[in-house]
C-alpha positions in Angstrom: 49.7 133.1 117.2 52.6 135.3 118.6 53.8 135.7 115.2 50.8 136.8 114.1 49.9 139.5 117.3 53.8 141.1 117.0 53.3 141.9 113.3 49.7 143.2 113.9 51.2 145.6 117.0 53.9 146.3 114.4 51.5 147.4 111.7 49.1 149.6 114.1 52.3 151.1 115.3 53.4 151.8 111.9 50.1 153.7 110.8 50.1 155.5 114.4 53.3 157.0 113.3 52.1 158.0 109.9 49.2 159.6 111.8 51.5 161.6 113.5 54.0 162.5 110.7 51.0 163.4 108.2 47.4 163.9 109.5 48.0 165.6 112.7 45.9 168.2 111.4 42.5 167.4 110.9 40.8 170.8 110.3 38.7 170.6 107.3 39.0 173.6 104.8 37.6 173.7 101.4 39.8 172.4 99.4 42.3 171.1 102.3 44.2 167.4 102.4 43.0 165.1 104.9 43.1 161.4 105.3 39.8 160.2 103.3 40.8 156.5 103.1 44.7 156.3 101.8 45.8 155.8 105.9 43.1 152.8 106.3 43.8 151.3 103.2 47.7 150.7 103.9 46.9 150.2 107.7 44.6 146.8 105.8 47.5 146.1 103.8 50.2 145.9 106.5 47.9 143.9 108.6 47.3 141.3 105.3 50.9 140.0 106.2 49.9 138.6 109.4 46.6 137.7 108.2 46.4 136.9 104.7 43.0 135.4 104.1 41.2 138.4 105.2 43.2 140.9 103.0 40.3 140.9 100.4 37.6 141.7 102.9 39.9 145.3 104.4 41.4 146.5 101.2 38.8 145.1 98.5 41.5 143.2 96.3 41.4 139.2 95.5 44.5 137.1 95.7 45.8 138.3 91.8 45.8 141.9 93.0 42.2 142.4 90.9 39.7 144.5 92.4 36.9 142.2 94.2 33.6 144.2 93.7 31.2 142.8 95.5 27.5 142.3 94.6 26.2 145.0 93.4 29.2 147.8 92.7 27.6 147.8 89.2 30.6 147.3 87.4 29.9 148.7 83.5 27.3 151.3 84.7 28.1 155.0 83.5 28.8 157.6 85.6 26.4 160.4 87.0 26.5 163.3 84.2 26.7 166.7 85.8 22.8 167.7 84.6 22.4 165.2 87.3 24.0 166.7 90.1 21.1 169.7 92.1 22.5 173.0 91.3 24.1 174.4 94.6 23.0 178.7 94.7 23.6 180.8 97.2 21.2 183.8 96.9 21.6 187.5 98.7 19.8 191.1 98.0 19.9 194.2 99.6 17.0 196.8 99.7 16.8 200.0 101.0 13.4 201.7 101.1 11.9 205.3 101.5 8.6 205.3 103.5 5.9 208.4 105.0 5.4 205.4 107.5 8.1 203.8 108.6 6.3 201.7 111.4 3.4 200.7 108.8 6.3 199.9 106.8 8.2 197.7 108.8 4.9 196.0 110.0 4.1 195.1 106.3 8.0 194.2 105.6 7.3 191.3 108.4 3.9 190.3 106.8 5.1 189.8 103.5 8.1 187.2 105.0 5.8 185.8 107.1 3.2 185.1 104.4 6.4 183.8 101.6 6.9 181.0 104.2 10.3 182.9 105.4 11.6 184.7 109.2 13.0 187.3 110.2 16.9 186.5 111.2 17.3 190.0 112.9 15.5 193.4 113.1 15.5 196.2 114.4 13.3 199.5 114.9 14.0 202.7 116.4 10.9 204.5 117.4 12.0 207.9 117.9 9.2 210.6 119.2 9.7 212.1 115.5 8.3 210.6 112.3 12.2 211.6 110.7 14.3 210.4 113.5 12.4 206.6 112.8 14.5 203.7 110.9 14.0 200.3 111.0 15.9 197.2 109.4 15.4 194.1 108.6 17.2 190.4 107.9 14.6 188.4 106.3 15.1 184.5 105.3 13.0 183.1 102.8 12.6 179.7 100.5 14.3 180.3 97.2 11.3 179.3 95.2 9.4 182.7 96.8 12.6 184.9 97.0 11.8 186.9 93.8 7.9 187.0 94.6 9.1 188.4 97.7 11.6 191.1 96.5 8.3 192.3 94.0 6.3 192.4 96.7 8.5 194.8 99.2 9.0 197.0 96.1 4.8 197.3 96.2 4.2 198.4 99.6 2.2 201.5 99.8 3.9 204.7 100.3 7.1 203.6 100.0 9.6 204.2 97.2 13.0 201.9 96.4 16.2 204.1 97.1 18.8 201.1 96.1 18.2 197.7 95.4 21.0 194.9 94.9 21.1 191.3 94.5 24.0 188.5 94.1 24.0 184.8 93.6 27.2 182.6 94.5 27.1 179.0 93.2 28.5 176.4 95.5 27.7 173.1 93.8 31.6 172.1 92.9 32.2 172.6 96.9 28.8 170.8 98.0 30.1 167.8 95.9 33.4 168.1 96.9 32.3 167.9 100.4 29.7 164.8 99.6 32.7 162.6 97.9 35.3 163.5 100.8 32.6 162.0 103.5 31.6 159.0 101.2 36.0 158.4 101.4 35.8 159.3 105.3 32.9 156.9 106.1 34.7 154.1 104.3 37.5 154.7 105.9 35.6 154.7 109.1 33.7 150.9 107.8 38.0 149.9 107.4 39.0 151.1 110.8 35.8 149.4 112.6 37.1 146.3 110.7 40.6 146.6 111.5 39.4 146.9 115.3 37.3 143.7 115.8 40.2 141.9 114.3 42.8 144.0 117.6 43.4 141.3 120.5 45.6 143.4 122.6 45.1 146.8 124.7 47.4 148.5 122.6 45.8 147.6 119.4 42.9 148.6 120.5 43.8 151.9 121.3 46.1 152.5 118.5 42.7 151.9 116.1 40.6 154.0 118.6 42.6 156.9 117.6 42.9 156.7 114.0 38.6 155.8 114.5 38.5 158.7 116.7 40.2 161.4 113.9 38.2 159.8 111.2 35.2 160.4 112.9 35.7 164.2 113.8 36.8 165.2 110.1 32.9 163.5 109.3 31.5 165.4 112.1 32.9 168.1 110.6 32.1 167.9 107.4 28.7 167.0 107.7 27.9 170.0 109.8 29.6 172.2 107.1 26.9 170.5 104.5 24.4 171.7 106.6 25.2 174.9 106.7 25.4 174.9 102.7 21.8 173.4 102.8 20.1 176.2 104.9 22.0 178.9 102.7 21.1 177.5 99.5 17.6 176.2 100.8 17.0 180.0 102.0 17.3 183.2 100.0 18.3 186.2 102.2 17.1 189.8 102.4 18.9 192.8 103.9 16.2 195.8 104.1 16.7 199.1 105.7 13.5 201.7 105.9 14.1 205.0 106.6 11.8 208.0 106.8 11.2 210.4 103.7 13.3 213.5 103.5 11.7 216.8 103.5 12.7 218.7 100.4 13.4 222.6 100.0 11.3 224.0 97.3 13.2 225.1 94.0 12.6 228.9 93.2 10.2 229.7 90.4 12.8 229.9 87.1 10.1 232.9 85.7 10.8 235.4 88.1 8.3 237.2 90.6 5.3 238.2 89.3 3.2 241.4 90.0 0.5 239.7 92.2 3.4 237.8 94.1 5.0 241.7 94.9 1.9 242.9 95.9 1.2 239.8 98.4 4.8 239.7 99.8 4.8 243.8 99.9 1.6 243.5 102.0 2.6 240.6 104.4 5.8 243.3 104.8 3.9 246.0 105.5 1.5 243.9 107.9 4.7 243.0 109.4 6.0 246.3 110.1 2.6 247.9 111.8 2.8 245.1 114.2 6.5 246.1 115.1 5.4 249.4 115.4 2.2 249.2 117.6 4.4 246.6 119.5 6.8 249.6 120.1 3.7 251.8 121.2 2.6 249.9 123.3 5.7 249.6 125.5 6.3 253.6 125.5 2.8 253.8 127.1 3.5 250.8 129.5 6.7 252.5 130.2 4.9 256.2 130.7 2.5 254.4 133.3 5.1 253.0 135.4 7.0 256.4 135.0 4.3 258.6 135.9 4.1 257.9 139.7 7.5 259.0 140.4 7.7 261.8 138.0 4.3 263.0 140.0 6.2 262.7 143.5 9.0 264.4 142.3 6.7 267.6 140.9 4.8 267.4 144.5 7.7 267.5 146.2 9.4 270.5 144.5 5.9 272.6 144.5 6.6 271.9 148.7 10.2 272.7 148.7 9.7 275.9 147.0 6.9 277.0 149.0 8.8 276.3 152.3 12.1 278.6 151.7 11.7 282.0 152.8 11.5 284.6 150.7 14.7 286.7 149.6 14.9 290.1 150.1 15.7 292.3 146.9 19.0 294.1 147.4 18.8 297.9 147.8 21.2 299.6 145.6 24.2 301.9 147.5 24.0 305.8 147.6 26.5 307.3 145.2 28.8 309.2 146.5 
């Protein structure tokens, strides 16, 4: 029995130490290495040598080094073909819309994704006191099966007129399945470890198992949440619209020159133009002349006094000759 407890702490010792030499890091990427069942697998192997007969049950090999399936494995039955794997597509487009309305518009905009069965992820309106200062955007989420029913549908709202339009699709079934097989591996690995634990009798081997259970069980965590994420963006199309308000145009000049009746018109809207100048003018001489008047009239008064009061000068009486 002492025999057998030394080479067990000696064999969860050993696999702490690969662990820590090789799967310290246990962020999952894409495409990144991680333990999915090799670590396990050898920890069950080293621990055979203490325990023989239950070698077969941790590492799924007989005696002979055969593989023991169990009932069930289906041993002769052919592998999934890839027409049965569900197609993986992430789906994205981009509108940007001209509208006489911009309110109305955006109103109708969150109808429509309403009414496909989809939300709105973000918007946002600015409601300016001027129809041409108003813009409005939108992030709309809806089920794939109504995302192109939706699209025609924005392009048909009334008084509004498509500026751009873009869409892209990105297919992400080779990562989806990557993802499914590396957490099929992990959650074996996980059925090894909880094994490998009812079998520990000491506090150390206990805890030495705990830890490789405990990494094991975050890379799942994490892979499972990144599968969830890849459902709702594949399970949801999404729509980036902008609305903005439409832009007044100048009028192009008329390529056939003026015409005689367009003279006459602009010639008489001149002249028109200049008699109100004029009379203007007119009209603020004689303001001017009655505001003048009353001190021009004290200054005649005043003079007719002034002359009136100085005495008279005598006329000079010319010398004798001599």
């Amino acid at each position: 029995m002492r025999i057998r407890n030394l080479a067990l702490v000696a064999t969860l010792g050993l696999a702490a130490t690969l662990a820590a030499c090789g799967g310290g890091d246990n962020d999952i990427g894409l495409y990144g290495d991680e333990d999915d069942g090799g670590a396990a697998a050898r920890d069950a192997n080293l621990y055979s040598a203490s325990k023989p007969g239950d070698a077969a049950a941790l590492t799924g090999k007989d005696a002979g080094g055969a593989e023991a399936l169990a009932p069930g494995d289906g041993e002769g039955e052919p592998l999934p073909s890839s027409a049965e794997f569900d197609r993986k597509i992430i789906f994205n487009a981009t509108m940007s819309l001209e509208a006489g309305d911009v309110s109305k518009a955006f109103n109708e905009a969150s109808a429509l994704a309403r009414s496909s069965g989809g939300y709105l992820e973000r918007s946002s309106f600015a409601n300016a006191a001027e129809e041409k200062d108003r813009t409005a955007s939108l992030t709309i989420r809806v089920p794939v099966q109504n995302y192109e029913s939706l699209i025609a549908n924005l392009r048909g709202i009334e008084g509004v007129r498509v500026l751009t339009e873009g869409s892209k699709s990105t297919e992400v079934t080779e990562q989806y399945t990557d993802l499914q097989s590396r957490l099929r591996n992990l959650q074996s690995t996980e059925q090894q470890y909880l094994a490998l634990l009812k079998e520990a009798k000491t506090i150390q081997e206990i805890l030495t198992v705990q830890d490789r259970l405990s990494g094991v069980r975050s890379q799942i965590e994490q892979i499972q949440g990144r599968l969830k994420v890849l459902d709702s963006l594949t399970e949801f199309a999404t729509v980036d619209l902008s609305i903005t308000p439409v832009v007044a145009k100048a009028e192009a000049p008329s390529s056939g020159g003026l015409k005689l009746t367009e003279v006459w018109t602009e010639s008489w809207a001149t002249s028109l133009e200049a008699a109100r100048y004029v009379a203007a003018a007119g009209m603020v001489a004689v303001v001017a002349l009655a505001w003048l008047a009353i001190p021009l009239g004290l200054v005649f008064v005043a003079a007719r006094r002034f002359r009136r009061a100085a005495p008279p000068v005598a006329p000079a009486t010319p010398e004798p000759s001599a």
